[in-house]
N, C-alpha and C positions, 0 to 999 in steps of 0.2 A: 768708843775709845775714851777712857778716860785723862783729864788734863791734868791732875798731879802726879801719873807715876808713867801714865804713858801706855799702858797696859790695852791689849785691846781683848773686850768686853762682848760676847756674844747676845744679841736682843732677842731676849722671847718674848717678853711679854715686856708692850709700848706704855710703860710706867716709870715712875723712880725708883732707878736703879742702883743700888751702892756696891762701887768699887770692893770685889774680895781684896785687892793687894793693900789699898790702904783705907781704905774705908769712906771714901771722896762721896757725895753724894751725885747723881748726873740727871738730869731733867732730860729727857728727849721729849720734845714739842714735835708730835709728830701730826697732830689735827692742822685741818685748814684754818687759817687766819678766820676770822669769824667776822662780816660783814653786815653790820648794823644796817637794815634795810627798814625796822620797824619804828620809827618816831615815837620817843619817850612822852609818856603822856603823865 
């Protein structure tokens, strides 16, 4: 769904997506949080 025109937006492909109606850009974070387990060396 995009948040400046309100429009909703069908997902095919889990990337950056830009609004047809007005051109808004929309990020879906659809990955898991990603948990640092390996100690920076």
């Amino acid at each position: 769904k995009c948040y400046r025109c309100g429009e909703i937006i069908e997902i095919q492909k889990l990337e950056r997506i830009v609004c047809p109606h007005c051109g808004f850009r929309i990020f879906y974070k659809v990955r898991q949080p990603v948990v640092r387990r390996v100690k920076a060396r």
